[in-house]
N, C-alpha and C positions, 0 to 999 in steps of 0.2 A: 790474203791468201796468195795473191799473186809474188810477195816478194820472197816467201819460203818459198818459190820453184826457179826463180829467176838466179841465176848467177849475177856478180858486182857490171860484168864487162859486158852485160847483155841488154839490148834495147829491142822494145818487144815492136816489133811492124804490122801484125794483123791480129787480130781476137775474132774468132767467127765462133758461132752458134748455130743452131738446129736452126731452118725458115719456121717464121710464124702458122704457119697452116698445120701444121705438123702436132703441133700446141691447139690449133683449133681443131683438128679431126680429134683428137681425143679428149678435150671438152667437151666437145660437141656426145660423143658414147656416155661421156660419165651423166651428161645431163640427161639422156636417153636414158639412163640405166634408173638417174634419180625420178624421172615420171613416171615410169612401168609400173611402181606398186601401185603409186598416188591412181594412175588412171583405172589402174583395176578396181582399186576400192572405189572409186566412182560409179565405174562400169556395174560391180554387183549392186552399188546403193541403188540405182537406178533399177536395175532386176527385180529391187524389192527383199535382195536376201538376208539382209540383216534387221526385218520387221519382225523376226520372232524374238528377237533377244536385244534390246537396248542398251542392254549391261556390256557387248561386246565393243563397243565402241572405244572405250576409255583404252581396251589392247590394242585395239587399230591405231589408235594415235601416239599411243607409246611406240607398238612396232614404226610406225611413222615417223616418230623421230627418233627411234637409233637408226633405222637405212639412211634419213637424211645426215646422221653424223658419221655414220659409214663413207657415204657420197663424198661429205664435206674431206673426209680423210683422202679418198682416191684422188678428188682434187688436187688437193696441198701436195701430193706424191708426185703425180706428174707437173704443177709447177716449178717442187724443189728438181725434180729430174731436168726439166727445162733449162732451166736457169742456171746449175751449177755443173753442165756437160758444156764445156767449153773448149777448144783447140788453140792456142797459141802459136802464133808463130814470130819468133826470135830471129836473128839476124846468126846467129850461132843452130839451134836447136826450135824442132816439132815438138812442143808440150802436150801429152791430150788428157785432159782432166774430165775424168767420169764419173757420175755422182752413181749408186749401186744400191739405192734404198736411201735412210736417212742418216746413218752413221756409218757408210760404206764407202768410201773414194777410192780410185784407184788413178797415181798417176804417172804416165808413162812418157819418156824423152826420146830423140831422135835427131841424135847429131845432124847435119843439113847435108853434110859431105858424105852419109854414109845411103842414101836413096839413093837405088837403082833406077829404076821405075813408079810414075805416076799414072793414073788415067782416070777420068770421069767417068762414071754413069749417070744415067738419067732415064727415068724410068715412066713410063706414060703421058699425058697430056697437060692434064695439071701440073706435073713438076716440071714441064717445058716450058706450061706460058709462065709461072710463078718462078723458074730459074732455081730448083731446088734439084741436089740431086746428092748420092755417092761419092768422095775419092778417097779412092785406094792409091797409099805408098808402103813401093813395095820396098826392103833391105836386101842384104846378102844374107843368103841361106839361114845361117842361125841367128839375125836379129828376127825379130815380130814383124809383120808389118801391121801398118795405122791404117785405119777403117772409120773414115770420117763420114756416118750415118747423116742421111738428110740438111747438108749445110746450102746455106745459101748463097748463089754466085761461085757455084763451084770451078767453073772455068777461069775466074779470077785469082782464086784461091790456089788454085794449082798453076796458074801462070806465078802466083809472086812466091808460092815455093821453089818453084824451078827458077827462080831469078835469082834468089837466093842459095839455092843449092851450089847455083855456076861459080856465083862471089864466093862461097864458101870455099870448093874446089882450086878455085884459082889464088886466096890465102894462102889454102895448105901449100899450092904449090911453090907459090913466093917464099914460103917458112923453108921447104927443102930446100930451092935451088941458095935462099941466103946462109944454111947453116952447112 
């Protein structure tokens, strides 16, 4: 995957990802979401309310497992989300590659030389002590700007942008003053 976005002349310096917790707050929902039936049919067995009809049971457990292949679905979605939302950063260009469902990608570049503006966010407690957070790079007017959701070590991450941005900068300049 990586080498249909890469250009010949380019060497990639960082690949970052979403922080792991981020992955575990919504495991953590879908698992949630996969005991709420199970504990309710508990809950009325225990009531006693399915002592008139025996025969209901065989749908109980049917319904019971298509939620859990339901479940098992929302899983797999957010780990292929996970896993294939990736940023690159190149020595040349900001690659950010975002997965959009299962057969959705969307992937967007960002020369180094043409960032205005970077900054962090970082938003509560837990992404302070765990070092997860927001950066925003901003363009000139009519390019996008990049909106790198939940990465981890984001002050890093935009320190070795900005290191590279200056290298890039000061290329182009060496290209002018030598042609």
């Amino acid at each position: 995957m990586l080498n249909t976005v890469l250009n010949d002349d380019e060497k990639i310096i960082l690949i970052a990802r979403k922080h792991w917790f981020v992955l575990a707050v919504e495991f953590a929902v879908i698992f949630f979401v996969l005991i709420l039936p199970f504990a309710l049919f508990f809950f009325l067995g225990a009531l006693n309310i399915f002592s008139f009809s025996k025969n209901l049971i065989p749908v109980f457990v049917m319904a019971g497992s298509l939620w859990t292949l339901f479940v098992w679905m929302l899983f797999f979605f957010a780990w292929t989300d996970y896993y294939l939302d990736i940023w690159i950063i190149t020595d040349k260009r900001l690659i950010d590659i975002e997965q959009r469902g299962l057969f959705n990608r969307n992937v967007a570049t960002l020369r180094l030389e043409r960032i205005q503006d970077s900054n962090v966010e970082i938003k509560g407690i837990i992404a302070t002590i765990l070092k997860f957070g927001n950066i925003n790079v901003q363009t000139a007017a009519g390019s996008p700007q990049f909106f790198m959701r939940h990465i981890k070590n984001p002050y890093e991450v935009k320190d070795t942008i900005l290191k590279y941005h200056h290298a890039a900068l000061e290329e182009e300049r060496y290209v002018k003053i030598k042609s």
